[in-house]
KEFIPA-696101 format. One record per residue (C-alpha): residue number from 0; residue in three letters; x, y, z. Coordinates in pm, 1 decimal. Each point is the difference from the previous one (the first is absolute). Layout:
! residues N
<r><resi>NUM</resi><resn>ALA</resn><X>X</X><Y>Y</Y><Z>Z</Z></r>
...
! end
This chain:
! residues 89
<r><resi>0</resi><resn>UNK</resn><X>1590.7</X><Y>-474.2</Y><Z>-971.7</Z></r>
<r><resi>1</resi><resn>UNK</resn><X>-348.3</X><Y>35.4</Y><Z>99.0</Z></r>
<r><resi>2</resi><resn>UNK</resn><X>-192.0</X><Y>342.6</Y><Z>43.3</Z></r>
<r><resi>3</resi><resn>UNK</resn><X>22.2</X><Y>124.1</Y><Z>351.6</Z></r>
<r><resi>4</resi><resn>UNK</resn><X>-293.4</X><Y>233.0</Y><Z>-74.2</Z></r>
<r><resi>5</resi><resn>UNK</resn><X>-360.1</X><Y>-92.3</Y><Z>-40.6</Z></r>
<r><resi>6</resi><resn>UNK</resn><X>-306.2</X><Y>203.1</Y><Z>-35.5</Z></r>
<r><resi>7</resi><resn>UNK</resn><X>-303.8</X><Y>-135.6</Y><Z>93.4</Z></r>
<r><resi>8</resi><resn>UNK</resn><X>-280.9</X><Y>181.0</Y><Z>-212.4</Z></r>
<r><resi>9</resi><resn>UNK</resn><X>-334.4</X><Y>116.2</Y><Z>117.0</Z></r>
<r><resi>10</resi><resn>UNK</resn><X>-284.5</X><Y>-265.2</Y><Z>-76.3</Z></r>
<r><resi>11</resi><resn>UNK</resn><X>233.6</X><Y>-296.0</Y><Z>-72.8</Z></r>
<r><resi>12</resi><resn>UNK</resn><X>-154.0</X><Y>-269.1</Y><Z>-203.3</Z></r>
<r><resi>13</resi><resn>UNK</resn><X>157.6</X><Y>-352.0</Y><Z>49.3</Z></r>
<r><resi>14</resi><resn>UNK</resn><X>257.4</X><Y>23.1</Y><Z>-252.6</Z></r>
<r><resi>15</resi><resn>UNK</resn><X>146.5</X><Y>250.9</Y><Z>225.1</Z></r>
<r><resi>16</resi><resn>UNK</resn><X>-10.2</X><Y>-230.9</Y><Z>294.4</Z></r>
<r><resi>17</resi><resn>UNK</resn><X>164.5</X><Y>-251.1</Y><Z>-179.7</Z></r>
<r><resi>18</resi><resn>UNK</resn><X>308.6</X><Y>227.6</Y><Z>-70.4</Z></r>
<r><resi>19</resi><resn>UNK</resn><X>26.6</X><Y>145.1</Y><Z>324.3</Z></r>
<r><resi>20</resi><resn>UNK</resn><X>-9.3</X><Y>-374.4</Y><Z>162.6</Z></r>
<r><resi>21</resi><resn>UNK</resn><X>280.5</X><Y>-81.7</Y><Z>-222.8</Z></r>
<r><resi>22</resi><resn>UNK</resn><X>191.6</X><Y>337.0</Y><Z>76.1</Z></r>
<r><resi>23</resi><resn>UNK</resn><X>-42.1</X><Y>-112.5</Y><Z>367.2</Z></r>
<r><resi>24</resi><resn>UNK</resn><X>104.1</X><Y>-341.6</Y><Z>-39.3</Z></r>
<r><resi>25</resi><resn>UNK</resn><X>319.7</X><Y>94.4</Y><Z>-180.2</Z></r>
<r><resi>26</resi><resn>UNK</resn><X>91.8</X><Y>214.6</Y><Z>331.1</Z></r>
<r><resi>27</resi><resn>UNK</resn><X>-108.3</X><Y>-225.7</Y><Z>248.6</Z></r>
<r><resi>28</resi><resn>UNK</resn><X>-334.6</X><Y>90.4</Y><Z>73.9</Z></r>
<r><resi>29</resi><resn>UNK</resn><X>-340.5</X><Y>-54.1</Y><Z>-39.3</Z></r>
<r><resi>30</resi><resn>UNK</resn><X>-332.8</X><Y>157.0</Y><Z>-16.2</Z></r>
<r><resi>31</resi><resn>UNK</resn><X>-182.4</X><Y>-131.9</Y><Z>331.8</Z></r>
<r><resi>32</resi><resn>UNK</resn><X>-333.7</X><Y>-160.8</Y><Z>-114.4</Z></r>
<r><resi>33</resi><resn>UNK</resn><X>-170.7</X><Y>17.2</Y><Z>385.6</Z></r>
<r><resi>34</resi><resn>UNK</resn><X>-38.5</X><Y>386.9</Y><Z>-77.0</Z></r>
<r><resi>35</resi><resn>UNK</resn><X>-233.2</X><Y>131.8</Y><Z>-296.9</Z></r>
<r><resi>36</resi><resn>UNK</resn><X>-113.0</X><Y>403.1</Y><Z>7.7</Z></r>
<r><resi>37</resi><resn>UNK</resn><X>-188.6</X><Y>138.6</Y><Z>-323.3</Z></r>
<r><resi>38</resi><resn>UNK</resn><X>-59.3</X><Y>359.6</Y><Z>-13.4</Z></r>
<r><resi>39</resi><resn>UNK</resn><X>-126.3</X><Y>240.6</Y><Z>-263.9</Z></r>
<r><resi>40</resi><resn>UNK</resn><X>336.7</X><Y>7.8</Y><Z>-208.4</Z></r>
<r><resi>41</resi><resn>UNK</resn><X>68.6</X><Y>-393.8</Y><Z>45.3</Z></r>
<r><resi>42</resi><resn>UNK</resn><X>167.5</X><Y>-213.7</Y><Z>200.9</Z></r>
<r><resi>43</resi><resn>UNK</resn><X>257.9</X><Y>-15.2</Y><Z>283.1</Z></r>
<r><resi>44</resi><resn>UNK</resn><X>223.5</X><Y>-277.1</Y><Z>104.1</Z></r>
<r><resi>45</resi><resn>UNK</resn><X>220.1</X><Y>-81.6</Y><Z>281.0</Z></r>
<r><resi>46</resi><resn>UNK</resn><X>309.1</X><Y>-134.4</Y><Z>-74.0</Z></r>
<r><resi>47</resi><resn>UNK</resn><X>269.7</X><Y>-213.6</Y><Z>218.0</Z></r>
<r><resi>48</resi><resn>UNK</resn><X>294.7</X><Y>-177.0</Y><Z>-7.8</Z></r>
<r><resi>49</resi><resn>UNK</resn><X>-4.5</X><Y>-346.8</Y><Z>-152.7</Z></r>
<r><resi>50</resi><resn>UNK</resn><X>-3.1</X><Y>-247.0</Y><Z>263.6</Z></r>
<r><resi>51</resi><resn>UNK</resn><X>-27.7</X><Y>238.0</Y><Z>296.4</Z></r>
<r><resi>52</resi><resn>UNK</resn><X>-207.3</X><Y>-53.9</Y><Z>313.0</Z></r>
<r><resi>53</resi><resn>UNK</resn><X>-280.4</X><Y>195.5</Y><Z>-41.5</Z></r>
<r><resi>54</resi><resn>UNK</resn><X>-202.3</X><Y>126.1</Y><Z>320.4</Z></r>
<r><resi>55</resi><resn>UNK</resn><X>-202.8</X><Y>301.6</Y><Z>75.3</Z></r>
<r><resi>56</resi><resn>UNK</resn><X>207.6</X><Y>262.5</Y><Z>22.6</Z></r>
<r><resi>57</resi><resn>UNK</resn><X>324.5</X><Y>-99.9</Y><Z>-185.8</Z></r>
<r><resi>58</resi><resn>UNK</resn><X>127.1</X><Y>203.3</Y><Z>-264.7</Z></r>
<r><resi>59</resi><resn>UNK</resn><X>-155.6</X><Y>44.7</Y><Z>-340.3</Z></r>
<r><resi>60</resi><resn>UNK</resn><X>-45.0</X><Y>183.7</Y><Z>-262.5</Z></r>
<r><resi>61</resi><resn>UNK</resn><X>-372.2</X><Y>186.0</Y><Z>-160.6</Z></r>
<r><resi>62</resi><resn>UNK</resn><X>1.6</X><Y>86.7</Y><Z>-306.6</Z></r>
<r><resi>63</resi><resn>UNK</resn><X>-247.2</X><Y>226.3</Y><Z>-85.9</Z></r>
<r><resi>64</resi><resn>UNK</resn><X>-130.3</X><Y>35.3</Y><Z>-344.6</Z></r>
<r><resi>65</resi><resn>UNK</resn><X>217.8</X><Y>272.2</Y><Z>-187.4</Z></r>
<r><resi>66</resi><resn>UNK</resn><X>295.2</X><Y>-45.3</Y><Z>248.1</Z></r>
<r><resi>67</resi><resn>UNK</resn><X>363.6</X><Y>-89.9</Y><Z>-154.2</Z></r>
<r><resi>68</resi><resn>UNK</resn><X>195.9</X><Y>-250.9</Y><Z>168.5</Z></r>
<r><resi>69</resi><resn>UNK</resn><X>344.7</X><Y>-54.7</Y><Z>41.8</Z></r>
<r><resi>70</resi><resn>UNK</resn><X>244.8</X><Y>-249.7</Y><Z>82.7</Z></r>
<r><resi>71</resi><resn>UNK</resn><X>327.8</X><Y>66.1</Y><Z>214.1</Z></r>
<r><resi>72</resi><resn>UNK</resn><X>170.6</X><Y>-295.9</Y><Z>12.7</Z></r>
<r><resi>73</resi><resn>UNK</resn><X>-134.5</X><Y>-95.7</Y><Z>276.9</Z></r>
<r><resi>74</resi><resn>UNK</resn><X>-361.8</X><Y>119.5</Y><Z>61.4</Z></r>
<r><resi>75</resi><resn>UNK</resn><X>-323.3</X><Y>179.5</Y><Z>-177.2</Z></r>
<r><resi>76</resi><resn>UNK</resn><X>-116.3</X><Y>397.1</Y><Z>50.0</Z></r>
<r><resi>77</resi><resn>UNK</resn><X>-192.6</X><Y>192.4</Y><Z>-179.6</Z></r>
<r><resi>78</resi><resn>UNK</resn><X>167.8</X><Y>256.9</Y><Z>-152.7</Z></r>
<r><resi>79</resi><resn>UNK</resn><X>-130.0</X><Y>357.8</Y><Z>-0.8</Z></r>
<r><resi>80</resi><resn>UNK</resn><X>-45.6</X><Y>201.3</Y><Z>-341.0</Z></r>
<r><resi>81</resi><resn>UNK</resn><X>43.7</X><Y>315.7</Y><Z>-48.8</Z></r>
<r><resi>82</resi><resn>UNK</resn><X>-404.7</X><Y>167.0</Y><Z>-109.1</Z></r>
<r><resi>83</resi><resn>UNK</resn><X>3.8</X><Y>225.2</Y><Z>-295.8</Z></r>
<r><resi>84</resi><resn>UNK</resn><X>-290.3</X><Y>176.9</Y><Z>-80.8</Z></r>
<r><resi>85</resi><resn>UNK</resn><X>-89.6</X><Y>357.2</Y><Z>-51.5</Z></r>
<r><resi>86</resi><resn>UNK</resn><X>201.9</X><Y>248.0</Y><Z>202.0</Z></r>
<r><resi>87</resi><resn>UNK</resn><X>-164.2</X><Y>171.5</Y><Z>337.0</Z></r>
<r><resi>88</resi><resn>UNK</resn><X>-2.9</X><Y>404.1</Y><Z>-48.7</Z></r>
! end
């Protein structure tokens, strides 16, 4: 079974793209190639459904570089990590 999990790291080269496209395409999706966004740490992609109509507004997903993604079954969130780091006091 594949991963349900994937982290997309912060400045992404190509190679990563390539395995995340094939992550996607084993669930269904895709990453949507109409919407590109660089920042400082890297990359972010939309993703949607394989095959599904795609207007503004219609459900996606943004992956921003450093997020983790995950896979339900049926759609894609980003899944929220718990920070550790030095304690407040």
């Amino acid at each position: 079974m594949e991963s349900q999990v994937y982290e997309w790291p912060r400045e992404a080269p190509d190679t990563d793209a390539a395995v995340l496209k094939q992550w996607l395409t084993g669930h269904g999706w895709e990453i949507d190639p109409t919407v590109f966004m660089t920042g400082a740490r890297g990359p972010a992609v939309q993703v949607r459904r394989i095959g599904a109509a795609w207007q503004d507004g219609e459900p996606g997903l943004l992956i921003l570089p450093g997020e983790t993604v995950e896979y339900d079954g049926e759609r894609m969130h980003t899944v929220v990590r718990p920070v550790t780091g030095a304690a407040a006091g």
